[in-house]
N, C-alpha and C positions, 0 to 999 in steps of 0.2 A: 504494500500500500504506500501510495506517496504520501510524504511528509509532509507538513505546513510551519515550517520554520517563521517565528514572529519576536518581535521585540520584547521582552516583559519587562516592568519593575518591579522587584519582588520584594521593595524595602524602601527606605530612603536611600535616595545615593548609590540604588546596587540596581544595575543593570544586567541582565541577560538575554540568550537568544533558543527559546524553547520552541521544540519540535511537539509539533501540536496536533491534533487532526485534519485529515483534509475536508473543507466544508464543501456541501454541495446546494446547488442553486434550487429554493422551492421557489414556490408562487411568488410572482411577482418579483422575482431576484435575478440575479447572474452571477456564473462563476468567474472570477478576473485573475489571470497571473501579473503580479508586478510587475510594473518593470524600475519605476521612480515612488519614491516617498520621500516628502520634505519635511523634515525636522523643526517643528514649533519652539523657537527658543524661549517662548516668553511662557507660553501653556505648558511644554511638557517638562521643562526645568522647574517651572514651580511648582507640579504638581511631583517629579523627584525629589527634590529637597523636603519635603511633605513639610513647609516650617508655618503653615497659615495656620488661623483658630480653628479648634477643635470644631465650633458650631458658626460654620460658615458655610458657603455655596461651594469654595473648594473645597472644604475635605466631605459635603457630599458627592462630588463630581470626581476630586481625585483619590480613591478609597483603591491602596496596593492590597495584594497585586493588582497592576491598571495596562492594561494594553492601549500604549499610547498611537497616535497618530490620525492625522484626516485629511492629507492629501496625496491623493494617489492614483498616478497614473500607469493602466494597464489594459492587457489584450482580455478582451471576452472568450470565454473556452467555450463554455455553458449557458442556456439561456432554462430557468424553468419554467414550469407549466402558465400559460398564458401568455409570455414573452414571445415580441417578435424575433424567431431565428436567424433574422440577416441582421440581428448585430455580432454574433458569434465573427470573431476575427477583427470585433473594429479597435480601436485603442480607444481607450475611453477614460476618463476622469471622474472619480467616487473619493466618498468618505473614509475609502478603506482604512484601517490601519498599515500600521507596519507589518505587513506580514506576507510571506511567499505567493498566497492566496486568499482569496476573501470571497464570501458569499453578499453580495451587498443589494437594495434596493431600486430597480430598473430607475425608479422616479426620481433618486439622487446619483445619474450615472450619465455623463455629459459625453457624449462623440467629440473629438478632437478634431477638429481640420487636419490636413496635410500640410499644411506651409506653415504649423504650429508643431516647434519640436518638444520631444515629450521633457525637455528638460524648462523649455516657457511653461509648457502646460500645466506643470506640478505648482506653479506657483497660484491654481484657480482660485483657493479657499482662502486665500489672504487677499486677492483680487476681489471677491464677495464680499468680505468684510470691509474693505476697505471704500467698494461702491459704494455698499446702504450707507455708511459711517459717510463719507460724504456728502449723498442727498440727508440723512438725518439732520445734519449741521446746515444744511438749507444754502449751501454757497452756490451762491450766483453769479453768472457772468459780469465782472467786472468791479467784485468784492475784494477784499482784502484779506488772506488768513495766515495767518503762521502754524506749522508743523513743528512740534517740540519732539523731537527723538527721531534719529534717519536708521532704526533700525529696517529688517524689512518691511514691516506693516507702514513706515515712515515713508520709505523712498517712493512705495507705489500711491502713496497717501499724497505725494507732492505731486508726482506726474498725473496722477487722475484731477488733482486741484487744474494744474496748465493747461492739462485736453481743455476742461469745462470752461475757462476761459478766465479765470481768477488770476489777480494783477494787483499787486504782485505777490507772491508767495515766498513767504519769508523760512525759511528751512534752518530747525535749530540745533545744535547738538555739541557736544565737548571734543567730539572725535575728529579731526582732520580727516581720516583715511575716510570716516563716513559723508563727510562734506565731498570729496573727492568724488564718489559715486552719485552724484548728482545729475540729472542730465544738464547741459546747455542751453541754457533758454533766458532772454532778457530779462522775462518776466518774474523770475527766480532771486532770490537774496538768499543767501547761504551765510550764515554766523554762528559762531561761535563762539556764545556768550563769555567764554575764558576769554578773550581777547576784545570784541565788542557790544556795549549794551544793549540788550531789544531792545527795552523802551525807546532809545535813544535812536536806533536805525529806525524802526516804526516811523516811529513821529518824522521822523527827517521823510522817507520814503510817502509820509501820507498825508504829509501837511497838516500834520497834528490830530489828525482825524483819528488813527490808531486803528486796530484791526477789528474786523466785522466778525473775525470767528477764526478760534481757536482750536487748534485740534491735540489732541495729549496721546500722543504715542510713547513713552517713556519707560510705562508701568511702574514708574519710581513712586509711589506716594507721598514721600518726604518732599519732590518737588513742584508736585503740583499746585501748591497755594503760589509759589513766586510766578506762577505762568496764566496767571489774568491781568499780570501789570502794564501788557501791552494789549489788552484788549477794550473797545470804545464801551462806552455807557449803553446798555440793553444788548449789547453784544453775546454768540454764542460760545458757550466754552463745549467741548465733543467729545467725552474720553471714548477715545476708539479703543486704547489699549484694555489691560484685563490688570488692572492695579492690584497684588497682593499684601496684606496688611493694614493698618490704619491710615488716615491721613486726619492731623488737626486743620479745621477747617474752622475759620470763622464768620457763620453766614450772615452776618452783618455786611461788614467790610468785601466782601468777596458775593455776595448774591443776593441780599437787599438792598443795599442802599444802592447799590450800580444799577440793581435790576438785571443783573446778567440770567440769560436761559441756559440751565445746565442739563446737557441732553446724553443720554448713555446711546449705545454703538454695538452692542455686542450682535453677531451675524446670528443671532435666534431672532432677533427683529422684523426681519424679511417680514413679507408676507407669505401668509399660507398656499394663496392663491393668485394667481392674477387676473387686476380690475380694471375697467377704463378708469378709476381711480388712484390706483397705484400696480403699475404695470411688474414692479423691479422685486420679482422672486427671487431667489438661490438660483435658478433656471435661468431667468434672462439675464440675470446678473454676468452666468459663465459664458453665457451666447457673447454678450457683449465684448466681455475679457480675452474670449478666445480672436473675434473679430479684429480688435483692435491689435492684438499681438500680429495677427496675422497680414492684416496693411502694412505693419510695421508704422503706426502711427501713435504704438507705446513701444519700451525696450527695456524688455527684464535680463537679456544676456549676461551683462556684467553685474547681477544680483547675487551668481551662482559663487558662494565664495569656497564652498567645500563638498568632495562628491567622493564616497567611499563605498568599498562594500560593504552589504550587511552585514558580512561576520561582524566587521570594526565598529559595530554600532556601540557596545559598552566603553571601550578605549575612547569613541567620539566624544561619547556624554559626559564622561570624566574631564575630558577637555573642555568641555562646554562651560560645565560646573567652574571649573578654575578661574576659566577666563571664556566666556563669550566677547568680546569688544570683538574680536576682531574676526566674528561670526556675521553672516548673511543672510546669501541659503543656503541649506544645512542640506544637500540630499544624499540618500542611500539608494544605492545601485540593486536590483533584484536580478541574480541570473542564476536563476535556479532548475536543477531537471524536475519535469514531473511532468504531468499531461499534458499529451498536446491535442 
């Protein structure tokens, strides 16, 4: 019988790669073999280090052992009962985890273009998140916003702001090398608060007007109170990230008296379905993502910053744990025997 080699965390901080069963595809499913899985540094590191409150959303969400992972691109083997048979052989994009094979739901399993390689592709579900979390924050053509952290969920947070037409977007972060990964665009202000003030560029860039809307990619908590001091009165503050831990907050000073709207982002938001009222499902979301990669009028290529085999997966996370800075995208290669 073939194997189903997957990722586990079987503890805090302890990584392995267990040989599991092979799943097969019922109703309404498909059997997929890897071939890419991209590594969540901000989700699957904090739910390894398990260091959140005991009676929180994370430690219902990340309860070890936890089969991490939700982006993943691979071939259809299998279709089960009710599924149309000519997707069998397509490359496709699911929630799957990390793992050799997966039985996943036809409904959350996106067809790939061809002129979209499966190493863009993988990056769908940060692509999702990153859409809703921009129309949630309501930016409009010809708004102001600043992006606080160029981690990945960051860089694609800034290029989805420029597509849309926002002027100018001010892109925040301590890292050089992450500034560096920026794309080219006039419309773009890239700083580095160790070296120059937001407040300070803001105002100079906007005629004092200051920004319309904020977006917090960071996941630091400790920093988010300093990161409404560039934003205008009734202005939006957007945590896109998934912040673990406390943050002191004072909603005087920070959300009443300014009247700032403080809006969450998390990609369970979507919609269930699509409305002539809100069109932007998880589905059209990856339609779009995959479209625009494939004009090439986004470019996630130089996002890939490490790409290894699965075995390396526990050596990776250890690294991860140490130092993520000078982490990306994180992806794991799947070239495994078993069915064809």
């Amino acid at each position: 019988m073939s194997k189903n080699p997957m990722v586990v965390f079987v503890a805090p901080k302890k990584v392995v790669i267990e040989d599991r069963p092979m799943p097969a595809a019922g109703p309404a499913q498909v059997l997929v073999k890897s071939e890419r899985t991209l590594i969540s540094t901000g989700t699957e590191l904090t739910i390894l280090k398990s260091e959140f409150a005991a009676r929180s959303a994370w430690a219902d969400y990340g309860r070890l052992p936890f089969v991490p992972g939700y982006d993943n691109v691979a071939k259809v083997l299998e279709v089960g009962p009710g599924v149309d048979k000519g997707l069998v052989g397509k490359r496709v994009a699911s929630f799957a985890p990390h793992s050799a094979f997966a039985a996943v739901p036809v409904a959350e399993t996106w067809v790939i273009p061809e002129k979209v390689t499966s190493d863009e592709a993988v990056f769908f579900t940060i692509a999702q998140i990153v859409f809703n979390g921009v129309r949630r924050g309501q930016a409009a053509w010809g708004e102001t916003a600043i992006v606080y952290g160029l981690g990945l969920l960051g860089q694609i947070t800034v290029r989805a702001l420029l597509f849309a037409g926002v002027r100018p977007v001010f892109a925040v972060d301590v890292a050089d090398k992450r500034l560096a990964l920026l794309p080219k665009h006039e419309g773009l202000v890239a700083l580095n608060p160790k070296k120059s003030s937001v407040r300070e560029t803001v105002s100079k860039h906007t005629r004092g007007r200051m920004a319309d809307v904020v977006y917090e990619v960071t996941g630091a908590p400790s920093l988010i109170p300093q990161e409404f001091e560039a934003l205008k009165p009734l202005g939006r503050f957007v945590v896109l990230s998934s912040p673990s831990g406390k943050t002191e907050f004072d909603f005087h000073d920070l959300c009443n008296a300014p009247s700032f709207v403080i809006i969450g982002a998390h990609n369970a938001s979507h919609p269930e379905h699509e409305t002539p009222y809100n069109q932007w499902t998880k589905s059209r979301d990856a339609e779009l993502y995959f479209g625009l990669v494939a004009k090439r009028e986004i470019e996630v290529d130089s996002l890939v910053s490490h790409r290894e085999p699965y075995t390396k997966a526990p050596e990776l996370y250890a690294a991860l744990l140490a130092d993520r800075s000078q982490a990306m995208g994180v992806v794991l290669e799947w070239d495994v025997e078993g069915r064809v």
